[in-house]
C-alpha positions, 0 to 999 in steps of 0.5 A: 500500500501507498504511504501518504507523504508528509507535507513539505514545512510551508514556505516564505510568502512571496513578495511585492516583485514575485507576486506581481510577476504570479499576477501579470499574465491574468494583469495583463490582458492578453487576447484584448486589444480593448483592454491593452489600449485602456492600460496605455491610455491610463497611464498616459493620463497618469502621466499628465495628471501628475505634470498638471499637479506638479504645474498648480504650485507654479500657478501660485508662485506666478501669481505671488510674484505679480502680486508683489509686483503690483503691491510693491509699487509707489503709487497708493491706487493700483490700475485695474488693468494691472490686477489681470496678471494675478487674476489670469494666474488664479484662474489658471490654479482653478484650471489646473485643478479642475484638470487634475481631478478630470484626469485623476478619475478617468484614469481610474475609471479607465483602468477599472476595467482591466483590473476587474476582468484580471480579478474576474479570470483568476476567480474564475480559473480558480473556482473551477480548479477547486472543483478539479480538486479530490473530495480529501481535500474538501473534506479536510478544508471547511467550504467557508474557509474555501470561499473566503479564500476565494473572496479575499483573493478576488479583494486582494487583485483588486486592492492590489491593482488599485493600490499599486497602479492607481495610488503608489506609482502616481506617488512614486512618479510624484516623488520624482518630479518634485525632487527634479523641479526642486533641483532645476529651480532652485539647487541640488541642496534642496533635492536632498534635503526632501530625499532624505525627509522621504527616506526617513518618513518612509523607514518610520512608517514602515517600522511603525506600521510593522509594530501596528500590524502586530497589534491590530492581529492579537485585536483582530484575533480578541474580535473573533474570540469574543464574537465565536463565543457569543454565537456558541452561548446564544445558539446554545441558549436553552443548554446554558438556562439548564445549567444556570450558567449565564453569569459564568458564559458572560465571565468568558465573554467578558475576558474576551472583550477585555483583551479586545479593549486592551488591545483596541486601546494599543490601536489607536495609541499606535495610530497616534504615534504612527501620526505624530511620528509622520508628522514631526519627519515631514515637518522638520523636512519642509522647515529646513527646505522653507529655510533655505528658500528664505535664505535665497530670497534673502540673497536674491537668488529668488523670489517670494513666489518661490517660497510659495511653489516650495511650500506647495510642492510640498504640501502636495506631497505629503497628502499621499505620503500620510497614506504610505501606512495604510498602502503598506499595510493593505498591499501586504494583507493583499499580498498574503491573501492573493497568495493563500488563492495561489496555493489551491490554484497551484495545488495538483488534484489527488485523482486526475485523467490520465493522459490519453484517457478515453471515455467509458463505454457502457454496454451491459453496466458490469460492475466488478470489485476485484481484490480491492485495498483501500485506506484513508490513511496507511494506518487504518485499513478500511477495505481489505481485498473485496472482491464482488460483481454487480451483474448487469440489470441486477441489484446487490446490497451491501450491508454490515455494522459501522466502519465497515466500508459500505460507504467508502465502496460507493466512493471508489466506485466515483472515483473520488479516491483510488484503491490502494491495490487492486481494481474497479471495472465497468463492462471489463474497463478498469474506472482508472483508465477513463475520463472521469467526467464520462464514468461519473455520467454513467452512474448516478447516485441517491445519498443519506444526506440530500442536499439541495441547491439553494433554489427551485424544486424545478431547479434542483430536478432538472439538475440531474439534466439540464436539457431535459424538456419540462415534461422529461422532469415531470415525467421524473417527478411522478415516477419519484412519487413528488409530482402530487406535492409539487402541483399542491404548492402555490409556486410549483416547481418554482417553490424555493427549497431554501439553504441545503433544502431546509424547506422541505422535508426528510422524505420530500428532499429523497424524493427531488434526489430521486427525480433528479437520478430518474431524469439523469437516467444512467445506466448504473445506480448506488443508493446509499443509504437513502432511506436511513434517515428517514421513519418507517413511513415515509421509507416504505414510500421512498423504498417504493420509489427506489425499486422502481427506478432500479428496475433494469438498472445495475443497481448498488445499494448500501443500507443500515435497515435490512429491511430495505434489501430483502428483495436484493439479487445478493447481499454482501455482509462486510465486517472490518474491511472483508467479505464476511457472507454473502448470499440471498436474504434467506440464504443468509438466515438460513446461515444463522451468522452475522446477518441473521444476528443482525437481522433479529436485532433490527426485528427486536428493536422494532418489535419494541419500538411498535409495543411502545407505541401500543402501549402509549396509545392504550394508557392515552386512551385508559387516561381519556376514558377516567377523565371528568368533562373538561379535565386536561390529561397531564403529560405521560411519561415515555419509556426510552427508545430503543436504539436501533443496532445495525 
């Protein structure tokens, strides 16, 4: 047998650069000329949007200048027409604004397009490999871990997408065009003196933001605490009444929340230190670059207007340099996020097609176990060499207590797993050997646990055919015993089912699985355990339904009541993973072993659960008859159940 292999320690996320060049064939959008012209044009706007921000401060300085211009001359009475200068200069500023913000949005709305069809490909290639992916894997993953993964991930592109092209480059080339235009009209001097206030804002944001991210985790982390346990308390609101444990479950509540203020507090006294922090860099910055440009005034190496375009260049900039915290912070919650949804797309399917696969071709429907060996884990053994064949048109059942691998038959049989050693065939095809898609259209299955789609009756029948016509999935509901059902509903086969087909019944949702099946129409049927669940009733009806559809099928039943296999071809006892008996039902009695022995329990348990009942029924009845006119019977005590023993 196969040794399952351990899985390699979980490596170093990727960074920015790594994450990025994962990213790009779904960033760029290949195939779409529409959407490549769009990338251009947005950062051609970008580039002229920030040219534009960089022009409004020399607005100001021309202005300034033709204002001390005019103020400084003798006269007291200023000529009207001199104030044109100044004026035109405001309304330039205004224009160059206006411009600005037109330009800053289109490129955003231009832009929008091509990160949400990268958001949308990369959601989809991963939604439709999650549903590539062996049924281990869902089963170890809870499917709202699986989901959230995929709508952080689709957040993560987006967030990623807008904050890099749409916030950090525009900063970036921000950035530079300042410390270009600090250089060209003023000196070098005043180039370095930003850099270095940039660098040292940006070396304290970052360690400032580090130390935040930490403490914003063990507040995120309280949240969750605090919250997972007021949903236990109140969903377990009767158990906690029955114990008098409210004061004790708002102690726990209580200790949650406390570490939750504690580490709220640390929050904000972060974020104001983060703050002050950015503040006092950026000042003492603009202060020495004010300086200096006081003392080249001074000199006359410039103007007052020049003080102006200094003081506003830099105003400008640290509007989106107090953001570098928050795009930090964000760009690397994305980066983790996207990379969780890379992990599953890169992750390999445990069962795959092999290559050359052909497609399974039924003619008789033979199913034959042979020899087969499986186990979930290589310590515990389920299956231990069974070997049967289900002969075409014929039913066999397998039958046996718990743990015994009646169910994991049913899964071998799909394919959800592979055997270990030995092999399953279908008209002398190893299953192993075919595609998937077309051996799972062969078979069709009615579980335990129905669960339905969250829409229509209709829907979730014609599920089993989609291009099956309307009177095809009236056709399978009357055969399933539904059809009578669905007329009386006001919405017919439009009647929503609700979450998991919590609308209906135990017994009205087996019969949708059936219609359903019924419609799919396949050669093959496992019927597993499909009325178990269900009171006696209600699976005698069922099982009427059942025997219908199985007629001229190969057909594979797995059943906990054996009184659903009596009419069964063969049944086969399994016990610890082998083949303990086997035979017709009578056979079998007659054998007077494991199955006999769980047949008369079964009998047993229902002989006393029906002189229960009687008994019930005859002390209700004793009790009406010795009661006055208008007297309430008090409540009769019941006698426990007995447990039915497979």
């Amino acid at each position: 047998m196969s040794i399952t292999p351990i899985p390699p320690a979980e490596p170093e996320r990727p960074g920015l650069v790594a994450t990025y060049r994962r990213l790009w064939p779904y960033l760029w959008p290949h195939g779409r000329p529409d959407l490549q012209r769009r990338v251009f044009v947005a950062f051609g706007l970008l580039l002229v949007a920030k040219v534009v921000t960089l022009a409004m401060p020399f607005t100001f300085k021309w202005a300034t200048d033709a204002l001390v211009a005019v103020v400084g001359g003798k006269e007291e009475t200023v000529p009207t027409g001199i104030w044109a200068v100044p004026a035109l200069m405001i309304l330039l500023y205004a224009a160059a604004r206006i411009a600005m913000s037109l330009l800053t949005q289109v490129r955003d709305g231009l832009f929008a397009k091509v990160a949400m069809h990268a958001v949308r490909r990369l959601a989809l290639q991963t939604f439709q490999h999650m549903h590539q992916l062996s049924l281990r894997f869902h089963l170890e993953r809870k499917t709202g871990g699986l989901t959230r993964v995929l709508e952080r991930g689709r957040n993560g592109i987006e967030e990623l997408s807008r904050l890099m092209v749409l916030t950090l480059v525009p900063t970036i080339v921000e950035f530079l065009l300042v410390l270009g235009t600090l250089a060209y009209e003023f000196s070098l001097s005043y180039s370095l003196v930003v850099l270095v206030m940039v660098a040292a804002y940006l070396g304290y944001t970052y360690k400032a933001t580090e130390w935040r991210i930490a403490i914003r985790r063990r507040m995120n982390d309280s949240d969750t605490d605090a919250n997972a346990k007021a949903v236990d308390s109140l969903l377990n609101y009767e158990t906690v009444k029955y114990f008098g444990a409210s004061e004790r479950e708002t102690a726990r509540y209580d200790q949650s929340m406390a570490r939750y203020e504690k580490a709220s507090t640390q929050t904000y006294v972060s974020l104001a230190v983060l703050n002050a922090g950015q503040a006092v860099i950026f000042t003492i910055g603009m202060g020495v670059v004010m300086w200096l440009a006081a003392r080249d005034i001074m000199a006359g190496r410039a103007t007052i207007g020049g003080f102006v375009l200094v003081n506003t260049m830099l105003v400008q900039l640290s509007m989106p340099l107090n953001f570098m915290g928050m795009i930090y912070r964000e760009i690397k919650q994305a980066l983790i996020d996207i990379d969780d949804m890379f992990k599953i797309l890169h992750r390999n399917p445990e069962i795959a097609d092999r290559p050359g696969a052909e497609p399974l071709a039924v003619s008789e429907a033979v199913v034959r176990f042979e020899d087969v060996h499986f186990a979930y884990v290589p310590e515990r053994p389920i299956l231990r060499g069974i070997s049967f064949t289900v002969p075409a048109g014929r039913t066999v059942a397998i039958v046996g207590p718990s743990g015994a691998g009646k169910s994991t038959l049913s899964r071998l049989l799909f394919r959800f797993y592979e055997p270990q050693a030995g092999r399953i065939t279908i008209d002398g095809q190893d299953i192993a050997a075919v595609q998937q898609d077309s051996l799972r259209a062969a078979i069709g299955m009615v579980p335990q646990d129905t669960v339905l789609f969250n829409d229509t009756i209709g829907y979730n029948v014609r599920y089993g055919r989609w291009e099956a016509s309307e009177e095809e999935v009236r056709e399978a509901a009357r055969l399933a015993q539904i059809d009578r059902f669905i007329f009386a509903l006001p919405e017919g086969y439009d009647t929503p089912v609700g979450e998991r087909g919590l609308k209906l019944s135990g017994g009205e949702k087996q019969r949708v699985a059936i219609a359903r099946t019924i419609l799919k129409g396949p050669p093959i049927l496992v019927l597993d355990e499909a009325t178990s669940a269900l009171d006696s009733f209600t699976e005698r009806e069922i099982q009427d339904a059942l025997d219908r559809v199985s007629q001229g099928r190969t057909t594979l039943v797995i059943a906990h009541r054996l009184s659903t296999v009596v009419g069964a071809d063969e049944i086969i006892v399994l016990d610890q993973g082998r083949i303990a008996e086997r035979g017709t039902h009578l056979a079998l009695l007659a054998e007077g072993g494991v199955y006999a022995a769980m047949w008369n329990r079964q009998r047993e348990a229902d002989a006393a659960r029906e002189a229960l009942k009687r008994a019930e029924s005859q002390e209700g009845e004793s009790l009406r008859t010795h009661l006055e006119p208008g007297e309430v019977p008090g409540p009769v005590a019941k006698a426990p159940e007995p447990a039915a023993v497979s």
